[in-house]
N, C-alpha and C positions, 0 to 999 in steps of 0.2 A: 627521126620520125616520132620515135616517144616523147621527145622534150618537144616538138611541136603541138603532140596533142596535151601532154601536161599546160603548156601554157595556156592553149584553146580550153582546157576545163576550166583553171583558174581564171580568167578572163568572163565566161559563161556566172563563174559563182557569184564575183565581184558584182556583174552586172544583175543578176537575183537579188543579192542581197541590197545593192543599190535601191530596185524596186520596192525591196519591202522595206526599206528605212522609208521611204515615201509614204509608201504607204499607211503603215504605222505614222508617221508623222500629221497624215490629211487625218486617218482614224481617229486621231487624239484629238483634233478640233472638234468641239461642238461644232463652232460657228465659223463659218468663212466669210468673209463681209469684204465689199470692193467700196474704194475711195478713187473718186476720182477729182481731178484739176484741170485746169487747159492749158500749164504750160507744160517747159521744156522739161527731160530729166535733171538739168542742171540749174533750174529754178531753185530758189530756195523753197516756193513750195513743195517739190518735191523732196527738199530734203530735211523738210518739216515732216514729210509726209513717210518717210521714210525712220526716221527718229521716234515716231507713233508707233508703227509696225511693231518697231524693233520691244520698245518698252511694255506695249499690250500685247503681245507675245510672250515677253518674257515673267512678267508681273501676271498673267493669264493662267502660267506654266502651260500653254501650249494648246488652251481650251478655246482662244481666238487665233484665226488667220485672218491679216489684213494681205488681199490682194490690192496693189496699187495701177489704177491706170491714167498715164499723163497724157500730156497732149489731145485733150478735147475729145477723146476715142470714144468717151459715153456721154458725146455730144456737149449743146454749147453749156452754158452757166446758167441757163434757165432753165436747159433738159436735166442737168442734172440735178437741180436742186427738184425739181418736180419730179423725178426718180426718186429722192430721198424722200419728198411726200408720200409716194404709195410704196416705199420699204427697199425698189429694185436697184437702186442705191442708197449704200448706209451711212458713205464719209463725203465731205464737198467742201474742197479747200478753193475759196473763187475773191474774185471781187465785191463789195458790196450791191454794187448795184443792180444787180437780177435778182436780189434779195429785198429791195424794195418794193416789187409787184405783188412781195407775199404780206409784208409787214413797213408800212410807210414814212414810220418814225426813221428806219436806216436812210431816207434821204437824209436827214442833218449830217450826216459823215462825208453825202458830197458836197455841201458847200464850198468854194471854193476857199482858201487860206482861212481854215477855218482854226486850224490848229499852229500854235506857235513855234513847238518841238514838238520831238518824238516823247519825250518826257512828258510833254500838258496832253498830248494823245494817250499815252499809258494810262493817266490819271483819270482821263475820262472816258476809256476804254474799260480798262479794270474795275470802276469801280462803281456806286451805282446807276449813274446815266447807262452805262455799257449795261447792266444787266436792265433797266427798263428798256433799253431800245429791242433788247430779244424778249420780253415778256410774251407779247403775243405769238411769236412762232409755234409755239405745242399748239394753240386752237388751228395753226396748217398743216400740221402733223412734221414740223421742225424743230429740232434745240441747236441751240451754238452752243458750243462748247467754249467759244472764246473769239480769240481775235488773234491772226498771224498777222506778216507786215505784208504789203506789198510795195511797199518804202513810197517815196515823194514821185508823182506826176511832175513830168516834163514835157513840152511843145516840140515838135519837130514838124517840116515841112518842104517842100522844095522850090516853093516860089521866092522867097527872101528869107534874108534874116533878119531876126526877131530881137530888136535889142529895150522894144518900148510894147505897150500895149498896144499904140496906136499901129505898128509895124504885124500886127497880128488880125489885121482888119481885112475884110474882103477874100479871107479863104476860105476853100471848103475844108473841115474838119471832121476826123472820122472821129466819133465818141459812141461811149456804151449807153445803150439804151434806159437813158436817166434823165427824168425831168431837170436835178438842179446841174448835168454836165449837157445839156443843152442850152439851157438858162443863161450858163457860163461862154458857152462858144457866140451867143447870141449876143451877151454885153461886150464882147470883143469888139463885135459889128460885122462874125462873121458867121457862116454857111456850116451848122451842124451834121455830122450825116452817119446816124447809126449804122456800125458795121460790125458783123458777126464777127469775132477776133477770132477766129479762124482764118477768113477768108480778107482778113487785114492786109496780110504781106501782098496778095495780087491786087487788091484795091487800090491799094500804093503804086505798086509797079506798073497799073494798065490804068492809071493816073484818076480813077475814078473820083478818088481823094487828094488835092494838097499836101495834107498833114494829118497828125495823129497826135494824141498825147495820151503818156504812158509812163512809167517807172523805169529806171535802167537797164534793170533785170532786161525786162521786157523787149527792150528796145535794142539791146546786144545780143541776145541771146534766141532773139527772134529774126535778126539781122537786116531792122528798120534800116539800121544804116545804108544797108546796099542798096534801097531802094527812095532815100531820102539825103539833101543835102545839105540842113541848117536843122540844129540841136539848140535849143533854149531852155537850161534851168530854171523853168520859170516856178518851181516847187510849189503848184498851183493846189495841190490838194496831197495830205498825206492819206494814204492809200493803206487803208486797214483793209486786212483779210480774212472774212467768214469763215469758220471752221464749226460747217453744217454736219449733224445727225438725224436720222432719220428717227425720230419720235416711236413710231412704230418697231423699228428694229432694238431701239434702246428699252423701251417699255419690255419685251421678249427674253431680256436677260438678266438675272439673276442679280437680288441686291448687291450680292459682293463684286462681279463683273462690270456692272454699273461704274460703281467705287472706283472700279482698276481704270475706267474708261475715262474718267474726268481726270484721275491723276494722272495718267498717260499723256492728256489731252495738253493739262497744264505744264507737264514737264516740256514736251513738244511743243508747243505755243513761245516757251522760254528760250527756248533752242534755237528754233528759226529765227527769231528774232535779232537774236546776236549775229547768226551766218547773215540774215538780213544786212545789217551793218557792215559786218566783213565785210561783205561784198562790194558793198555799195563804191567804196574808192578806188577797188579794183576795177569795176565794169567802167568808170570816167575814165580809168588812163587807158583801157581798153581800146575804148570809144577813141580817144585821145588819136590812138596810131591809126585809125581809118581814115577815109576822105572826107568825112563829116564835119563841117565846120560848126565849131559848140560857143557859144558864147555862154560865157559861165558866172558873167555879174550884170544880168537885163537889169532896169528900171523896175523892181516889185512895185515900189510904191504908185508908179501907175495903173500897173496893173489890179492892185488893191480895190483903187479910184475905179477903176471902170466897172467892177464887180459888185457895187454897193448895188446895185440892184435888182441883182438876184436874191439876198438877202432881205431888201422888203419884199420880194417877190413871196419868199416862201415864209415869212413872219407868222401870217396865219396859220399856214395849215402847219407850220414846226412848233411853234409858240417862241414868240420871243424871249420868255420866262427860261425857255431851255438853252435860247442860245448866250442870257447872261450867267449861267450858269457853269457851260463850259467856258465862259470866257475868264469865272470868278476863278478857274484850277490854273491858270495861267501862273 
């Protein structure tokens, strides 16, 4: 009986002392600040998103906590980047394209096969194009902090395969709410149809949509496959990723914090990038063992051909100037 209740104390202290390490632990933050994304935990966003935490915590000593929340839980990619506008979200790791409603230069990143590698994307990602296409976001009360991957867009669908451009004609295609990935599903010669990527996988399944095109990641790990059955590498756009701050909440913290928050930002940027890569050969043989049929060497160069006019289309209002530019980093 005695050694039952000695344990029942010990068990009791553990669990007190448990509490106050917590506690003490929330007590030491100034700041708590929530990031949010809309994929999976085993996105590489998240585990960019998770590599951030880890560094602005520690480089903090313990003055920031980053809560992380995946899967679209503080809504789609326009809610939260308009969250990070008025402060109630601070982190927003997304796609570009809901990031064009705020600042209209990010359409030139959808162009389609706008980029030749990952390397001519770095180049003009990092360096000053990338930092003029975020100029404007402080006057929406946004900064980027940089650029993750969300690796090469790919075609999928379930009415045929897709081994030409022409073989890509007459579907309906679910795309993100972006003038030049509508442009693009248009010059195919087929049926655009924006779809909350949320509500993607039932779109697919209750056939509202054809098809979709999306990153690997994405499409394995969201498990398009199940719901779709021809894959086309058709590497139609590389797929840089926003890594949104909330202006307002960055303004709030202290020069040196600041400091911690962009080198964090850049270490983590570096990070995902390479899992980015990792991954990428993994999720094909992934994919590989499903029912999905992937045809893995289409006709680009048609595809190229049917896209040229999207490209005059947005000449104007991108400036052609800018698109020989990224062309001259090649």
């Amino acid at each position: 009986m005695k050694r039952c209740i000695s344990i029942l104390i010990f068990m009791v202290i553990l669990f007190i002392s448990g509490c106050s390490n917590v506690t003490n632990q929330e007590a030491k933050a100034e700041y708590v600040l929530r990031l949010g994304h809309l994929q999976t935990e085993t996105h590489p966003y998240h585990k960019g998103a998770t590599k951030f935490k880890e560094l602005l915590e520690s480089k903090s000593d313990g003055r920031i906590q980053i809560d992380i929340f995946p899967s679209s839980q503080l809504g789609n990619g326009r809610d939260q980047i308009e969250g990070a506008q008025i402060g109630s979200i601070h982190f927003h790791i997304g796609s570009v394209a809901p990031v064009t409603n705020f600042a209209p230069k990010f359409n030139v990143l959808n162009i389609p096969y706008l980029f030749e590698s990952r390397e001519h994307a770095f180049k003009v990602l990092d360096g000053e194009i990338g930092e003029d296409l975020a100029s404007n976001l402080p006057n929406r009360g946004l900064i980027n902090l940089g650029f993750m991957e969300n690796g090469w867009r790919h075609m999928t669908n379930n009415k045929q395969p897709i081994k030409t451009s022409y073989d890509a004609s007459s579907l309906k295609i679910r795309v993100q709410e972006s003038p030049p990935y509508i442009s693009f599903i248009k010059a195919l010669g087929s049926t655009p149809v924006p779809v909350p990527f949320g509500e993607l996988y039932t779109a697919l399944e209750q056939k509202v949509v054809d098809g979709q095109e999306n990153p690997l990641a994405q499409i394995y790990l969201n498990k398009f496959n199940e719901v779709q059955k021809y894959l086309t590498l058709t590497a139609h756009n590389y797929d840089a990723a926003v890594f949104i701050m909330s202006k307002t909440t960055f303004d709030t913290l202290p020069a040196d914090l600041q400091q911690v928050v962009k080198e964090s930002a850049k270490e983590a940027i570096k990070y995902e990038r390479q899992v980015a890569l990792d991954d990428e050969n993994e999720l094909l043989e992934n994919l590989r063992k499903t029912d999905i049929e992937i045809e893995e060497n289409p006709d680009l160069n048609s595809f190229r051909k049917a896209v040229r006019p999207v490209y005059k289309e947005f000449e104007e209002s991108i400036g052609k100037d800018l698109f020989d530019k990224i062309d001259a980093l090649k």
